[in-house]
N, C-alpha and C positions, 0 to 999 in steps of 0.2 A: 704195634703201630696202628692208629687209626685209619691212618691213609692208604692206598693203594700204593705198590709195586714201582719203584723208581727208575728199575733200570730194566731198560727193554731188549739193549742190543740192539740199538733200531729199528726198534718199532716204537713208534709215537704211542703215546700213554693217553685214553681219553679222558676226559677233566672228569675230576673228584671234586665233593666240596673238600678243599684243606680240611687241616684239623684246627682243633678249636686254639686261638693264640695264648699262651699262657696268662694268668692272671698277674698283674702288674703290680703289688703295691710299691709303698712309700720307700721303702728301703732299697728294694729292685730299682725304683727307677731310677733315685739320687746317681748311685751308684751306675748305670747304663748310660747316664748324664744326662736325663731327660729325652732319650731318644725314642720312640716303639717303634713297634714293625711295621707301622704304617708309613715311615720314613725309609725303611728298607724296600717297601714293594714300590715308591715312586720312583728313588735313584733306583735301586737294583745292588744298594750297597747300605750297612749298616757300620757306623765309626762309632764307637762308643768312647765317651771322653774321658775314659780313666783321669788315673794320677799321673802328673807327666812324665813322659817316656826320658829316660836316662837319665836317670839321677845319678849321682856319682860319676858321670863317665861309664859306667857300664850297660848291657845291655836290657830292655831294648832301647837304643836311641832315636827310632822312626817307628812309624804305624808297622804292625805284622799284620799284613795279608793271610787271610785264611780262607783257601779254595774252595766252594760246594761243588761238586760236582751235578748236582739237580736244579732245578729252577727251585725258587724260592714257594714255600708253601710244604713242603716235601718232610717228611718225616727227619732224614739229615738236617737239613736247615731248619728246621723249628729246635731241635737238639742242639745244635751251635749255637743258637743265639739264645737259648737258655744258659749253657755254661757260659756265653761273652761277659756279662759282667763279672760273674765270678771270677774268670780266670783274667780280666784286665787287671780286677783288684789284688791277685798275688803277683801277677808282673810288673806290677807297676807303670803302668804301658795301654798305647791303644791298640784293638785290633778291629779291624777293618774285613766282613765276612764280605766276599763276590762267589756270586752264581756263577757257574761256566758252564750251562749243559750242552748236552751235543752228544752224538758218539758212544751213543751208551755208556757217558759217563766218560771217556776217553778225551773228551773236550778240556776236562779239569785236570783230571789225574797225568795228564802230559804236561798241565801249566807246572804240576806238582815236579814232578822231574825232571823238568828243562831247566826250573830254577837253580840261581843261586845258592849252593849251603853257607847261608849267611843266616838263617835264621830267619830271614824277613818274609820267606814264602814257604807256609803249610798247608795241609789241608785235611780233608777229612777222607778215606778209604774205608769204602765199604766191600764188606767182604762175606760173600764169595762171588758177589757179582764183577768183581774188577778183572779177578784172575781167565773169565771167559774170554777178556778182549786179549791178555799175553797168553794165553795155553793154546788158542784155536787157531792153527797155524794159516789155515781160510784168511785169515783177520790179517795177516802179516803185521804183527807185532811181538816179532821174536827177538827185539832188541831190550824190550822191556821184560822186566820179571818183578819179585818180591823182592828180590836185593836191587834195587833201583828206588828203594823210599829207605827212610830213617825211620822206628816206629818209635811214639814216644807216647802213646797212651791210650787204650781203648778207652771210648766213653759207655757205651749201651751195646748190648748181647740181647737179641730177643731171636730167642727160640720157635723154632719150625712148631706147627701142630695140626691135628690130624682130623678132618671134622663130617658129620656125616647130616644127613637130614634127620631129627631126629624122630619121624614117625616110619624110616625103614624099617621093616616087619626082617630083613635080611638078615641084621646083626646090629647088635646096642650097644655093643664094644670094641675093644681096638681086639680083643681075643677073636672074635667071634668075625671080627672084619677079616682078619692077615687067613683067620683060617677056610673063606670064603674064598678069599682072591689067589688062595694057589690054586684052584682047580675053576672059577670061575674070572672071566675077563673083568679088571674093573675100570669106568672111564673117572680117571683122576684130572685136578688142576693144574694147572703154572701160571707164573707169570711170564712167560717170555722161555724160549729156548737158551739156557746157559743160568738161570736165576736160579737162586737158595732154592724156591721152590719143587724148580724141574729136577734140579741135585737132590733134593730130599725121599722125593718119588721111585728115583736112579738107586740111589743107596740101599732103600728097604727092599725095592725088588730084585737088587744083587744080593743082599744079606738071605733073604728068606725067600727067595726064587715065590713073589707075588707076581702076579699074572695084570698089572698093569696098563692102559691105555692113557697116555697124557692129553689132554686138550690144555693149547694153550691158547692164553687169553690176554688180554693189554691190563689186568691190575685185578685185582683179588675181588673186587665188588664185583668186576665181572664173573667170577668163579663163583662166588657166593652164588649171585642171582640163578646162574646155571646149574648150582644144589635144588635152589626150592624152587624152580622148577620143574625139578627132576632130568636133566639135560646132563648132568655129569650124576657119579657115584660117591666121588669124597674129593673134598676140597683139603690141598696142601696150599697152607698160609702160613703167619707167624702169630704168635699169642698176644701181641698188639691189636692186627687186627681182625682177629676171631672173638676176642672175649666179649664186648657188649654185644655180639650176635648170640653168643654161649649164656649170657647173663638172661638175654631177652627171651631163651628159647626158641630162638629163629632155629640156630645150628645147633647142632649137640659137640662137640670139642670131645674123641672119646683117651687123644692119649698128647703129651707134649713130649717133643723129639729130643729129648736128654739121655745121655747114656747116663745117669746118676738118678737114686731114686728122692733126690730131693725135689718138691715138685714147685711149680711158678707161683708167685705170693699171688697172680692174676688169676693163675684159676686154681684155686687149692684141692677144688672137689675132682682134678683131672688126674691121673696117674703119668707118671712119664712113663717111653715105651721099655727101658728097664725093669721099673718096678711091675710092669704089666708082663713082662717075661720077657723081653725083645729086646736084650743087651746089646751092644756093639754098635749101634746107628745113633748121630746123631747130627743136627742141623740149625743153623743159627744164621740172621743176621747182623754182621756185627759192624760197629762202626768206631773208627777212632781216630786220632790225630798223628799224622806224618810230615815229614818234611820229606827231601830230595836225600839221597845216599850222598854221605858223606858228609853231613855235620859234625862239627866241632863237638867233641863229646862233654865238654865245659858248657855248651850251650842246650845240649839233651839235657843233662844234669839239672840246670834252671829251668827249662821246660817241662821236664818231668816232675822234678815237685812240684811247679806251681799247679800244674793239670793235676797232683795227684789230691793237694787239698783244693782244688775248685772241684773236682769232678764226685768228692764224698764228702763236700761241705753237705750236712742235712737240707738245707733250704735248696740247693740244687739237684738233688735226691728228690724232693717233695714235688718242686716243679715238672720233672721226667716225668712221675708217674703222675699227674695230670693228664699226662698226655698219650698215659699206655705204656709209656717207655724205662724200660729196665736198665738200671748204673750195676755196669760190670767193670769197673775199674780194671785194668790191669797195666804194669807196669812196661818201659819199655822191653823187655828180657823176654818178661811172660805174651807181651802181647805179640813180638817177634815169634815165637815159640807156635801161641795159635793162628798166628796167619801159615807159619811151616806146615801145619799139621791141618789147615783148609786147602793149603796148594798141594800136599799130600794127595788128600783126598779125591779133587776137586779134578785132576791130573789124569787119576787111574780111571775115576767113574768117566769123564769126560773122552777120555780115549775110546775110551770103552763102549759107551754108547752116543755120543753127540757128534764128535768129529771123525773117530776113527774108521776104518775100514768095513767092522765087524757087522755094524747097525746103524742104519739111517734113519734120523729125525723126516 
């Protein structure tokens, strides 16, 4: 992601420039019905005029509302309103994207499960930042869980990565880094207490007992600026927005947080911490579309395919990664599966060091 850190947990996020708005042509727009984003940042709403809603008597027969949880500009919402037309044009249907931030994101993700399983209210769940507001028992939201949404399609997975200043004489690599920080203190990044990030940090220094310090910070630019100029040790970010820092030579990027040794079409020249010897850790943000538990499962069905050819049409493929942003399609089954196996995670490390007894933030 190009942009900074969206989810703070309550802490106010300082202004980023956005990212750059996707390029529009002829065919994008017919199709969007003539709207751009400059219509969404005056209402705070974006209707795109598909083909009209219910044909045959089936569904949809009204606009679907589709919750952001962030103020508009935000890495989620520039992703939604890339797949909006495509995915009006398999439903046949308008959808209607609204901002709801607040809450660390709790603002939206509560519109998400209050609703109706009608179909008519989804939204977008980003993950592993949601699950801090139901696990943190502080938060009192132990009504809520991962079985409180319907998942029906992740859009974009962008991977944790690991970055250093690249004239540290210390170490040049992610070898040479993990084998520095077990016997030396290192001051690392986050974005916020409970983010991908600070989990990412968590993981490798329970996996390989690293000698970690976290500062955290309101958004990854912040983290960055505290690399060069020497104020922190290694910047934990995601491979959106480290690579034109990586490309430019600001940062050095020395490993991306995949337990697989397939490595990011973003940075190819990087290793994941696997193929670098570091199996078992790994960290991502990921984003995709939900409703409210307990939809008609006739209505996932038509959901899910239509997300599944808008979300790997090529031309909405092409627009993401304008933007930094990696399509990781996955279905509703599999995408239930990796939110299981984030709250897994997300559960142990978090007890373990954020809320529990054992270690204070």
């Amino acid at each position: 992601m190009p942009n900074s850190k969206e989810a703070r947990f309550g802490v106010p996020e300082k202004p980023t420039p956005p990212p750059r708005p996707p390029a529009i042509d002829r065919r994008n727009f017919l199709r969007a019905g003539g709207l751009g984003l400059a219509g969404a940042a005056a209402g705070g709403l974006l209707s795109g005029c598909g083909a009209a809603s219910g044909g045959g008597g089936g569904y949809p027969q009204r606009p679907i509302q589709v919750v952001i949880a962030y103020a508009a500009g935000g890495g989620t919402d520039v992703g939604a309103r890339i797949l909006q037309p495509f995915l009006e044009e398999r439903l046949g249907g308008e959808i209607q994207i609204v901002n709801r931030p607040g809450g660390g994101g709790w603002a939206g993700w509560n519109e998400i499960v209050r609703a109706d399983p009608d179909g008519y209210t989804l939204g977008f769940v980003n993950s592993p930042n949601f699950m801090t507001g139901y696990l943190d028992p502080r938060l009192g939201r132990e009504e809520v869980g991962p079985d409180s949404f319907t998942y029906i399609a992740n859009q974009v997975t962008d991977y944790g990565a690991i970055a250093i200043h690249p004239e540290d004489e210390r170490f040049g690599d992610i070898g040479e880094l993990m084998a520095h920080a077990k016997d030396n203190e290192l001051i690392v990044t986050s974005t916020g207490v409970g983010s991908d990030d600070h989990y990412a940090s968590l993981r490798l220094s329970d996996r390989y007992r690293t000698r970690f310090s976290v500062l955290h910070n309101e958004g990854s630019a912040d983290g960055i600026s505290d690399l060069l100029g020497r104020n922190v040790d290694v910047v934990f970010a995601n491979v959106g927005e480290l690579t034109s820092h990586h490309e430019s030579g600001e940062v050095k990027v020395v490993a991306v947080m995949k337990n697989s040794p397939e490595r990011s079409e973003y940075l190819p020249d990087v290793p994941t911490l696997a193929e670098a010897g570091f199996p078992g850790v790994e960290s991502w943000s990921s984003r995709g579309i939900a409703g409210p538990a307990g939809l008609d499962p006739g209505l996932v069905d038509t959901l899910s395919t239509a997300c599944r050819k808008a979300i790997t049409d090529p031309e909405h493929t092409a627009e993401l990664g304008k933007q930094g942003l990696e399509v990781d399609y996955r279905a509703p089954e599999a995408y239930r599966k990796m939110i299981a196996q984030d709250d897994e995670t997300t559960r142990r490390i978090g007890r373990k060091y954020i809320w529990g007894p054992q270690v204070s933030v």
